[in-house]
N, C-alpha and C positions, 0 to 999 in steps of 0.2 A: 504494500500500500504506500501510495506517495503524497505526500503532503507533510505539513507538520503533528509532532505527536508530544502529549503531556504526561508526565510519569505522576504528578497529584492532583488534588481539587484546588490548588490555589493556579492552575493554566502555565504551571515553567515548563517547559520543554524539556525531556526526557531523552535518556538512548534505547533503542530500539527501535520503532517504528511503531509501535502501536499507541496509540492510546491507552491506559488504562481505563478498564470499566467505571470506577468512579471519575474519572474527570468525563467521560460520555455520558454519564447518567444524570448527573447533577446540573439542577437548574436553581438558582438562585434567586429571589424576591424582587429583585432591582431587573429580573431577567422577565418574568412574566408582566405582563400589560395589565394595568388597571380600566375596567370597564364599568360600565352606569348600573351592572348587575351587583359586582363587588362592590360600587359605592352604596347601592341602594342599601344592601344585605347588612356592612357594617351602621348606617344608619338608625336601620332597624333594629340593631340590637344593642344600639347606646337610647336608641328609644324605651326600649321596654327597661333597661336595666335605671333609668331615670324617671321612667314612670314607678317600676318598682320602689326604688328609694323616697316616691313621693308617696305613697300608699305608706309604706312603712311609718316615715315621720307624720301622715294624716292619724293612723291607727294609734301612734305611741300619743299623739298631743290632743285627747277627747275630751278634755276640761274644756267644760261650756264658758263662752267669755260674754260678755255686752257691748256690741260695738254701737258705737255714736258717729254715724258718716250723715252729713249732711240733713237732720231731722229724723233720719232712720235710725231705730233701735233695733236692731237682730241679735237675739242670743246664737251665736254658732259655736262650734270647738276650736280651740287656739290652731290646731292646726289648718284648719278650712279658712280659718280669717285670714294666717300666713299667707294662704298658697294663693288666696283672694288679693291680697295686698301687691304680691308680688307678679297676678297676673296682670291687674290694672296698672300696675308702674312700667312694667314690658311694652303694654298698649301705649301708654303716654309716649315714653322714647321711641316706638315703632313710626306714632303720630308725627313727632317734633321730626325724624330723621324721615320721612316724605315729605314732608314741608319745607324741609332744606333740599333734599332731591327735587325738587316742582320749582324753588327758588336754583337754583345750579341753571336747573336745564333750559330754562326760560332764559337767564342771563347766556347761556352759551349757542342759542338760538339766534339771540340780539347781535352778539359779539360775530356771529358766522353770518346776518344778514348784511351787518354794516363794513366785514371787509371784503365784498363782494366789488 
């Protein structure tokens, strides 16, 4: 056989002629291609394992509280007012960072009409 041959898995070239089976066999992480499949997949399962962790701290934190949000009074458990809290402040920041997205895109609209 003619070509180059490798005597390990770190790819040095070797005497003999053949390759060794492990430097043929071995495929390495940097070597396989990432696809929308593999991203969805690990998605999915930093999903579930941060839903899991949110169920957990909802289940450990059951003490009923009294919240006071703008004339409403709801008794809920510490944990659901948390995860409540912390959904509506995600919403607000989502809100502000499209408002500055809507403000960018309009000004770089301007800026691409008038160096025409």
């Amino acid at each position: 056989m003619t070509g180059p041959t490798y005597d390990d898995r770190d790819g040095t070239p070797g005497p003999g002629g053949e390759p060794s089976p492990d430097a043929r066999s071995t495929t390495t992480s940097r070597d396989m291609a990432r696809t929308r499949v593999s991203g969805i997949w690990v998605a999915s399962v930093a999903a579930v394992v941060v839903l899991l962790l949110l169920l957990i701290f909802i289940l450990q934190n059951s003490e009923s509280v009294k919240i006071n949000f703008f004339g409403a009074n709801p008794t809920l458990p510490v944990g659901v007012a948390l995860l409540l809290a912390a959904v509506l402040g995600a919403l607000l920041v989502a809100l502000i960072g499209a408002a500055r997205m809507v403000q960018l895109r309009r000004a770089a609209r301007k800026m691409a009409r008038t160096s025409r």
